[in-house]
Backbone as a ProteinNet text record, in pm:
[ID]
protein_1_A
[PRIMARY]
XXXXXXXXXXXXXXXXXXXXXXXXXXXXXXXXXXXXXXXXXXXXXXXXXXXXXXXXXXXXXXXXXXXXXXXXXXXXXXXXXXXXXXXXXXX
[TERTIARY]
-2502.7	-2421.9	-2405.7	-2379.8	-2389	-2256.5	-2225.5	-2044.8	-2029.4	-2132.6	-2088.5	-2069.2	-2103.1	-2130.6	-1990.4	-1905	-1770.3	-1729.6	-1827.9	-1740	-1771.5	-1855.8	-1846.4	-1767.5	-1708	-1595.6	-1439.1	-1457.6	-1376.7	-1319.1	-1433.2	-1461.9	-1414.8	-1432.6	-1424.3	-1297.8	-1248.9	-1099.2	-999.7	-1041.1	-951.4	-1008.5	-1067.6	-1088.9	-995.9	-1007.8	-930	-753.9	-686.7	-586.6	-602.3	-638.6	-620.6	-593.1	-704.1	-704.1	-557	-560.3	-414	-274.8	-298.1	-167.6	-197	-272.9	-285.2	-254	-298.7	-254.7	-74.9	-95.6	123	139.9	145.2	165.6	149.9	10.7	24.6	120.2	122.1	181.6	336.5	380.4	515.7	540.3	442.6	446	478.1	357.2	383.3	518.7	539.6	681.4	817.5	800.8	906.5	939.7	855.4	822.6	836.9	879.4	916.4	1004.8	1038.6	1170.2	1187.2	1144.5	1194.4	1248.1	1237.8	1313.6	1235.3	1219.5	1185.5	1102.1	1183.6	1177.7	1043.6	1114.6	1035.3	896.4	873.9	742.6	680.8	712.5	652.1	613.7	692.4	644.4	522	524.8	376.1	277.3	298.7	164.4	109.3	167.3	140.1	80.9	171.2	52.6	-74.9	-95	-221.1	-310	-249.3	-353	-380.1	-274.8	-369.8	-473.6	-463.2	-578.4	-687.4	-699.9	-791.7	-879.5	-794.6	-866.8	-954.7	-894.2	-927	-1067	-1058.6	-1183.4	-1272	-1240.5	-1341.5	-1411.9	-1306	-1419.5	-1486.8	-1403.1	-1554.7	-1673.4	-1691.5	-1803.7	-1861.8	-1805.6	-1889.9	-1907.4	-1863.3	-1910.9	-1858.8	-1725.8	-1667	-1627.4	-1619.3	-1604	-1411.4	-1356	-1203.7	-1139.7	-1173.4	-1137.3	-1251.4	-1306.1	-1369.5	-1355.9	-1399.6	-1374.4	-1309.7	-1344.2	-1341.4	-1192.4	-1161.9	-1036.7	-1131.6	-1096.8	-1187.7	-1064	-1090.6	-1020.6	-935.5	-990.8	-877.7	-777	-793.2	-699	-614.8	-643.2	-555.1	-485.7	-553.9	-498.2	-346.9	-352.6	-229.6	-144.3	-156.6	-115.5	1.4	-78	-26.8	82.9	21.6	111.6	205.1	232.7	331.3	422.5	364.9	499.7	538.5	446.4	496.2	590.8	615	707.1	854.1	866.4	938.6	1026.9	936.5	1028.5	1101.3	1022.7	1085.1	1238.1	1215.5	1326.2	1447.8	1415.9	1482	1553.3	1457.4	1580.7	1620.1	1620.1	1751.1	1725.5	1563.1	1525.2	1513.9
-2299.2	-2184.5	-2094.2	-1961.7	-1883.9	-1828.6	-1768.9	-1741.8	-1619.7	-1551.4	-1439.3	-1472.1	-1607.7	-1650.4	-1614.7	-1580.1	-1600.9	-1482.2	-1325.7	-1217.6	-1151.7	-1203.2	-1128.8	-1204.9	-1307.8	-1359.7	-1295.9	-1273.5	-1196.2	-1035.7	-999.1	-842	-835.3	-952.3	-933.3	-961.9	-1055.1	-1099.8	-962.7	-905.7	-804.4	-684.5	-684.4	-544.9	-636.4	-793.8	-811.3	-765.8	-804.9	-803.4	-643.1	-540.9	-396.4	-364.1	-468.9	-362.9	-467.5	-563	-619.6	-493.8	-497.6	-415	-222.6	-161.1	-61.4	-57	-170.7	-179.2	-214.8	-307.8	-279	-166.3	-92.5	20	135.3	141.5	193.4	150.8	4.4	-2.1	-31.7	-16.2	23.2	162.7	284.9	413.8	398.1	370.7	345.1	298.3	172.7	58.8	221.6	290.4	344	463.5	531.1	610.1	570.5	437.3	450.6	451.8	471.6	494.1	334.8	229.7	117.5	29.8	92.6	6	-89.6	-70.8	-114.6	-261.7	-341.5	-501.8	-472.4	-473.3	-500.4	-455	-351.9	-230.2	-342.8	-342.1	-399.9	-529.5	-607.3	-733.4	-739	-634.9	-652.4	-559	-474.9	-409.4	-557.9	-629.9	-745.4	-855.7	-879.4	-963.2	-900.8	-804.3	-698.4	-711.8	-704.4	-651.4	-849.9	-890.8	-1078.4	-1092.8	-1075.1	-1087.7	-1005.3	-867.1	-812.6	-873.6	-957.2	-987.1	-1111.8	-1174.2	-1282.6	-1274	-1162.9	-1153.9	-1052.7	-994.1	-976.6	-1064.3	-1191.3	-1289.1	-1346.3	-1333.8	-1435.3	-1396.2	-1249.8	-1180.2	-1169.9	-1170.9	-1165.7	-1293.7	-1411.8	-1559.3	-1564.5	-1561.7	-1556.6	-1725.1	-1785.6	-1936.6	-1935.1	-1946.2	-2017.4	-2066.9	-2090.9	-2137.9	-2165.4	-2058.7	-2033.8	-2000.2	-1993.2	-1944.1	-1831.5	-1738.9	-1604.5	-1582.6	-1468.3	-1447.8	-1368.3	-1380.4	-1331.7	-1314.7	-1215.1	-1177.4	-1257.3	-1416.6	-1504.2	-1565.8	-1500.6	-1509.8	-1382.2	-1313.4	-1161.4	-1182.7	-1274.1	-1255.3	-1344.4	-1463.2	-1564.9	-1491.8	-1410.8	-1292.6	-1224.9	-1163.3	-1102.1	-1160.4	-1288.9	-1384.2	-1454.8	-1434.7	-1493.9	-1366.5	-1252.5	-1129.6	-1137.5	-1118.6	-1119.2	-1262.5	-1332	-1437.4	-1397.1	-1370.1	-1323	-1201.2	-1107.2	-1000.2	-1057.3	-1143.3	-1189.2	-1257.9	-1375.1	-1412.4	-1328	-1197	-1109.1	-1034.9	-979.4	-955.8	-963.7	-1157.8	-1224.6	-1266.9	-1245.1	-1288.3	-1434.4
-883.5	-847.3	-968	-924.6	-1057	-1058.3	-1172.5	-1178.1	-1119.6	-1030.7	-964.5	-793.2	-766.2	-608.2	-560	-592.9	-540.8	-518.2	-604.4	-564.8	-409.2	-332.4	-175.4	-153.3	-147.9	-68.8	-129.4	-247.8	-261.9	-205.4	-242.5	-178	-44.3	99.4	201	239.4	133.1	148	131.2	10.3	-4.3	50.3	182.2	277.7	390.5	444.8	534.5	492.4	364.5	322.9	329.6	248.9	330.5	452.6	576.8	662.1	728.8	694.7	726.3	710.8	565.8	546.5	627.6	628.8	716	866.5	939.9	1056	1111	998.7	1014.7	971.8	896	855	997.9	1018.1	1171.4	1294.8	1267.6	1419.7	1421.4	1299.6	1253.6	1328.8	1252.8	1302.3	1450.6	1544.7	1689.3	1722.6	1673.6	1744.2	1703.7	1584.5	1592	1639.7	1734.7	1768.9	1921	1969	2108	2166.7	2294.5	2383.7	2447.8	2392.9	2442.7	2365.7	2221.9	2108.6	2032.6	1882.4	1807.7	1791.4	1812.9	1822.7	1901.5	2088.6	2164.7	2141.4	2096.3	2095.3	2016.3	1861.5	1740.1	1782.7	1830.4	1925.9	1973.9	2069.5	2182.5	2119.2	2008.2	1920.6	1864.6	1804.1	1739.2	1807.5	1914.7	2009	2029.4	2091.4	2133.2	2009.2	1894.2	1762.4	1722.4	1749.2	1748.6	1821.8	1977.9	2063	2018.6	1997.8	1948.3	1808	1762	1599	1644.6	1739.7	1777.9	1870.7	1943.2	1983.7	1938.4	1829.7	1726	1611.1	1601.4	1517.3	1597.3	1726.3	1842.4	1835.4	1821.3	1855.3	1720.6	1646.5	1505.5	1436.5	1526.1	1506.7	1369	1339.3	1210.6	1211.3	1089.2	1075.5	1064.3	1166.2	1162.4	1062.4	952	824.4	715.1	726.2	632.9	461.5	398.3	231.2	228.1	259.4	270.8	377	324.6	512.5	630	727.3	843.6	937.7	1089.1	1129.2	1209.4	1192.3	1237.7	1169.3	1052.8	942.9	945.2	988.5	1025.3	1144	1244.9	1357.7	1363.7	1255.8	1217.8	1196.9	1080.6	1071.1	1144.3	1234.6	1301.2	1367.5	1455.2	1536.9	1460	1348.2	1279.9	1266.3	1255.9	1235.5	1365.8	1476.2	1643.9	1629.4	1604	1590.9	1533.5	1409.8	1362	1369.6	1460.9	1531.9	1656.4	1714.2	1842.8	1765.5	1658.2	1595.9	1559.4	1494.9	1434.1	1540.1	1667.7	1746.8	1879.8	1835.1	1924.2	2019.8	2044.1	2225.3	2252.3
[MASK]
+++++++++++++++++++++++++++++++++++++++++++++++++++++++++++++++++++++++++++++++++++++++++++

C-alpha cells in the first residue's frame, strides 16, 4: 500500500459530510417556512431525505459500512435527526 491509498476515501468522505451539512441547511429553510409547524415539517423532510439516500446507495451499489462514508451513512444521519426532532417536540 502506498501512503497516498487513503486520500479518495477521504475526498469522498468529506463531499458526503458537505453534502450532509447543505441539505440540513436546506431543509431547515423548507421546515421553516411552513404553515404546519416546525417540528412536524423538519420531521418528515428528514424521513423523505433518509429514504432517498437509501435508495440512492442501492442504486449505486454503495457498500453499507464501508471505509469511506456513503449515502447510507448520510441516510443514519438523517434518521437519527428525524428521531430527535420527533423527541424534541414531544410526540
Amino acid at each position: 500500500m502506498t501512503p497516498n491509498s487513503d486520500v479518495p476515501h477521504e475526498i469522498s468522505s468529506v463531499r458526503v459530510i458537505v453534502r450532509f451539512t447543505l441539505r440540513i441547511v436546506i431543509l431547515t429553510v423548507f421546515a421553516s417556512l411552513s404553515s404546519q409547524g416546525f417540528a412536524k415539517t423538519i420531521e418528515t423532510l428528514l424521513i423523505v431525505a433518509t429514504c432517498y439516500c437509501v435508495f440512492v446507495g442501492g442504486i449505486r451499489r454503495e457498500a453499507p459500512l464501508g471505509i469511506a462514508l456513503t449515502h447510507y451513512d448520510e441516510a443514519a444521519g438523517y434518521a437519527l435527526a428525524a428521531g430527535a426532532a420527533r423527541i424534541a417536540a414531544g410526540f
